[in-house]
Steps between C-alpha positions, in 0.01 A plus 500: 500500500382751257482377113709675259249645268138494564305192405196740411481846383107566624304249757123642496387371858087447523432499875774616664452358888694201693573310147579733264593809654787220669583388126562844394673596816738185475569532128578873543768406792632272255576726248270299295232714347496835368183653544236395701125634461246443766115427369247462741102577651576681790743868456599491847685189479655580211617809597641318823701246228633820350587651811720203624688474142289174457392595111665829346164598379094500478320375168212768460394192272550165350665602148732739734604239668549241213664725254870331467437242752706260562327295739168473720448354823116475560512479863111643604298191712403228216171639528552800338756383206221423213399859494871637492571197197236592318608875508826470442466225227515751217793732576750203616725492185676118417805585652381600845501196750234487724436299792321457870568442836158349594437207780298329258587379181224302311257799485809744409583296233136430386453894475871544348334264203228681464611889529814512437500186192687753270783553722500146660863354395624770707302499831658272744270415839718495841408509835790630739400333890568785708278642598450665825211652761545862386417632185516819267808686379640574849532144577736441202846431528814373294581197698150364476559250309868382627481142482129420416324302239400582221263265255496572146212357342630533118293440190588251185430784306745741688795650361844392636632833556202606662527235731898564554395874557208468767726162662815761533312777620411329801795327538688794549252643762608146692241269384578126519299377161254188457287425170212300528129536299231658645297211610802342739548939591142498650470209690817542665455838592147423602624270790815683585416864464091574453373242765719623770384883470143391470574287847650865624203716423254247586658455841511895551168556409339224722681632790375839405174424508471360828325744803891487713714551171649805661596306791652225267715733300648671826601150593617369158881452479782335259307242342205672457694771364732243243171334357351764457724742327385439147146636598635764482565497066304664272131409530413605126793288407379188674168518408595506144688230601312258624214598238723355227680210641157423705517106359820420620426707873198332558678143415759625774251618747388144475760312593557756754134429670597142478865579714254702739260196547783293583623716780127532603507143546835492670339787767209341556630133597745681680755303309833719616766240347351530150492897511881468587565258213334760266628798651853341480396390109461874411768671739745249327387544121516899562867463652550299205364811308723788647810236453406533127427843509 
């Protein structure tokens, strides 16, 4: 259902692909923003934002794009957010509300201290999971976000109605709302989320590299095709990914070696009734899983 009056008058979108050009687009079906401006590196995907109605129009710069902002989204790979912080820093006013939609939250915030310190009451880290394989303002939609999660990391030093503001925004684009800190954000995401596509791509490459990978793509059907989906992301988004929650991956991809040496063993002593018991163990705990979902 549309709101009645628009929750706020200019969004200023930096990186508008999958995550933010979908914010915008669901905000604006909503009736809930006014004016959306687009910000980004590359003119041809910003021009392809404007041409699907996803922002109303291009920032030729950043105090364009600020001037009588209402609210930011920072939604450019976590990589490249100190560099936009630090430029921004000065023209944000105290009124505007800024905040992210990055995967990783301890290094956001970090840089968020450290940039953006005179504005901080009134940035508020989130992380909306839902993502998908495509990426870049074509891929956006309004109904991304229909039903997701999304984790708001705030701040003691945040201000209440900067909180309510980012927390409704996303609400109204569908958003099912957690808070948790940053710490708990990245270690649970780190298991659930970044270990599984670094499983993907590792798996894909392998197979790649191997002298009858044509052969073994022609051949490769529905579960190849489900596991392997999220290889197909972003690969400047993952790596800055994985470069800053790289702890709390490599802690996963241990455990995950030591699940792998266990079904070596199983394979190799030919043991078939204790890789039933532990393919039963997991088929059960994921039905368990979609029941909850």
């Amino acid at each position: 259902m549309p709101v009645s009056a628009p929750l706020v008058a200019k969004l200023a979108v930096f990186g508008v692909g999958l995550i933010g050009g979908s914010f915008a687009a669901a905000l604006k079906a909503r009736g809930a923003v006014g004016e959306v401006v687009g910000v980004g590196r590359g003119r041809a995907n910003l021009d392809a934002a404007l041409k699907a109605g996803v922002v109303d129009s291009i920032a030729e710069d950043d105090r364009a794009a600020l001037d009588g902002t209402d609210l930011v989204l920072l939604a450019m790979p976590v990589g490249q957010m100190a560099p936009v912080m630090a430029r921004i820093a000065p023209l944000l006013t105290p009124e505007t509300v800024i905040t992210d939609a990055g995967s990783t939250k301890r290094d956001v915030v970090a840089l968020a201290r450290k940039h953006l310190a005179r504005v901080l009451p009134r940035f508020v880290p989130a992380h909306p999971i839902a993502g998908a394989e495509k990426s870049g303002a074509s891929a956006a939609r309004a109904d991304l976000f229909h039903g997701r999660h999304l984790i708001l990391t705030p701040q003691s030093e945040n201000d209440a109605a900067a909180v309510a503001l980012v927390r409704h925004a996303w609400e109204i684009c569908g958003m099912r709302v957690s808070v948790m800190d940053p710490d708990t954000h990245d270690r649970v995401l780190s298991a659930v989320s970044h270990l599984p596509h670094v499983l993907s791509y590792a798996l894909v490459h392998e197979l790649a590299g191997r002298a009858n990978a044509e052969r073994l793509f022609a051949l490769a059907a529905g579960g190849f095709r489900d596991f392997t989906r999220i290889a197909g992301s972003s690969p400047e988004m993952w790596r800055d990914i994985c470069a800053s929650n790289r702890d709390l991956i490599l802690e996963d991809l241990d455990r995950y070696r030591a699940e792998l040496d266990r079904l070596e063993a199983l394979l190799r002593s030919g043991d078939g009734a204790g890789l039933e018991r532990l393919f039963a163990d997991a088929r059960d705990a994921r039905n368990r899983w979609l029941e909850i979902r």
